[in-house]
C-alpha positions in Angstrom: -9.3 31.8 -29.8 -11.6 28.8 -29.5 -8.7 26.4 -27.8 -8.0 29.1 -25.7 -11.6 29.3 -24.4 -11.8 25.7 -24.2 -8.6 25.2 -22.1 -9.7 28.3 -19.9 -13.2 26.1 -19.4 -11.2 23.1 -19.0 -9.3 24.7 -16.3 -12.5 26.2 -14.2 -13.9 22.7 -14.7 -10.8 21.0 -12.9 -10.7 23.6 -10.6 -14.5 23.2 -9.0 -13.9 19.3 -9.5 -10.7 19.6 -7.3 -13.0 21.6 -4.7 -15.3 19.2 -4.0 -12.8 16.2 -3.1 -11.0 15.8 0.3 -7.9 16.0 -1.5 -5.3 18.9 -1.1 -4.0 20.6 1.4 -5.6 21.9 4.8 -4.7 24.3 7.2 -5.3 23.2 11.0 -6.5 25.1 14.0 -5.2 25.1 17.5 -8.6 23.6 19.7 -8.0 25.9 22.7 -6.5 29.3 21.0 -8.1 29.0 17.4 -4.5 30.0 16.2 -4.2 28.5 12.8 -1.3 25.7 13.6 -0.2 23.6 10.0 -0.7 22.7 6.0 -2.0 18.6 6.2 -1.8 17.5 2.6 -4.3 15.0 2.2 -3.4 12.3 -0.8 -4.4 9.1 -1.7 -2.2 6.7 -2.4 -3.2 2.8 -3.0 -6.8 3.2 -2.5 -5.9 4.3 1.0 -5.9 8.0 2.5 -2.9 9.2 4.0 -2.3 13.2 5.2 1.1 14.6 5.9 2.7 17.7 7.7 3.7 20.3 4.7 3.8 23.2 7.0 4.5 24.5 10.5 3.2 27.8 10.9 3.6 28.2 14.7 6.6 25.7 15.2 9.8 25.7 14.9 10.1 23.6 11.5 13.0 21.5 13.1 10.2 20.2 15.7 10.5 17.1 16.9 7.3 14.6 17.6 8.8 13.7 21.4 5.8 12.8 22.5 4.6 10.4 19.8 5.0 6.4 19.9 7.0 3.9 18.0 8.7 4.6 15.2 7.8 8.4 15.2 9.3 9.2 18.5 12.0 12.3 18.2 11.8 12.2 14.2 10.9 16.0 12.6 6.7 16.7 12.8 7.4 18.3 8.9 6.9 15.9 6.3 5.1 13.1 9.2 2.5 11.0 8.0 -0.3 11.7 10.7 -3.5 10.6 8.8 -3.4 6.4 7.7 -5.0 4.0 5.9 -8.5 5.5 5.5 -10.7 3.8 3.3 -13.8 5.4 1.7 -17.6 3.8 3.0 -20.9 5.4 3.2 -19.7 9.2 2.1 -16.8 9.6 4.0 -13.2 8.6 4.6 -13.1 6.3 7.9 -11.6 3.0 9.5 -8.0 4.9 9.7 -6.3 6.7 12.2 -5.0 10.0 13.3 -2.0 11.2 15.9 -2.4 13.9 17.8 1.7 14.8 18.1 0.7 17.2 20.8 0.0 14.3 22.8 1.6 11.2 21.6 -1.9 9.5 20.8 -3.3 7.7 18.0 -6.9 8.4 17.0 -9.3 6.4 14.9 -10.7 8.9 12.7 -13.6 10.1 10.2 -13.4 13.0 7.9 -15.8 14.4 5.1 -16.2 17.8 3.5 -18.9 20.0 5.7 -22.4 19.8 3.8 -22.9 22.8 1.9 -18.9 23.9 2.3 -17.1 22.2 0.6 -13.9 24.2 1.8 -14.2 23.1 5.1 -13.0 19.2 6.2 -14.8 17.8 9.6 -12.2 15.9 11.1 -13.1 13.8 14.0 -11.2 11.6 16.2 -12.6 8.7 18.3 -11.0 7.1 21.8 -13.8 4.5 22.9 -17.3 6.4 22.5 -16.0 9.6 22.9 -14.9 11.6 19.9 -13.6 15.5 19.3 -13.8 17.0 16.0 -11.8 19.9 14.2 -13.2 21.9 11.1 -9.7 22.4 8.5 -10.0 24.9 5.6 -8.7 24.6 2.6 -5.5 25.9 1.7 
């Protein structure tokens, strides 16, 4: 009985641990309709942040990126890398980038977890001084 209450613990420990990182998989939202849109799962992988389509939930899942540059161009948006190189300073993941596949753009980009909701990532993209930023929730 006690190892079963200590893995049980164990587990709820992990599980509010795993809650509070950016880590995991998120689920996207259309700017313009609110529609939810796709699962980004968010890994780390050395010392660097990378996030990858898991999930099309509007799309076909044979999409192609046709807008999207260099070696991305016509290859399927499930299973793309769309979130690189981030490094973590001051609190939050920066200094990568993002692609919009909507558009064929590349981003620089900051992300943290929303003070006081830790369920919700703040996404924000940056062209020059201008910026637009997306709240994800967790899957």
């Amino acid at each position: 009985m006690y190892k079963l209450i200590c893995t049980l613990a164990a587990c709820l420990l992990f599980a509010a641990a795993q809650s509070q990182t950016v880590f995991g998989t998120w689920k996207t939202k259309d700017d313009e309709t609110g529609e939810a849109k796709s699962h980004i799962e968010i890994y780390e992988a050395g010392g660097k942040l990378y996030g990858k389509v898991v999930k099309l939930l509007r799309e076909r899942p044979d999409r192609l990126c046709e807008k999207c540059p260099g070696e991305r161009k016509n290859q399927p948006v499930l299973n793309m890398i769309l979130l690189v190189n981030m490094v973590q300073k001051d609190g939050m993941w920066q200094s990568g980038d993002i692609l919009d596949p909507e558009k064929g753009k590349w981003y620089r980009c900051k992300i943290w977890l929303k003070e006081g909701d830790p369920n919700t990532l703040v996404v924000r993209g940056y062209l020059g001084p201008f910026y637009r930023t997306q709240y994800w929730s967790r899957v």
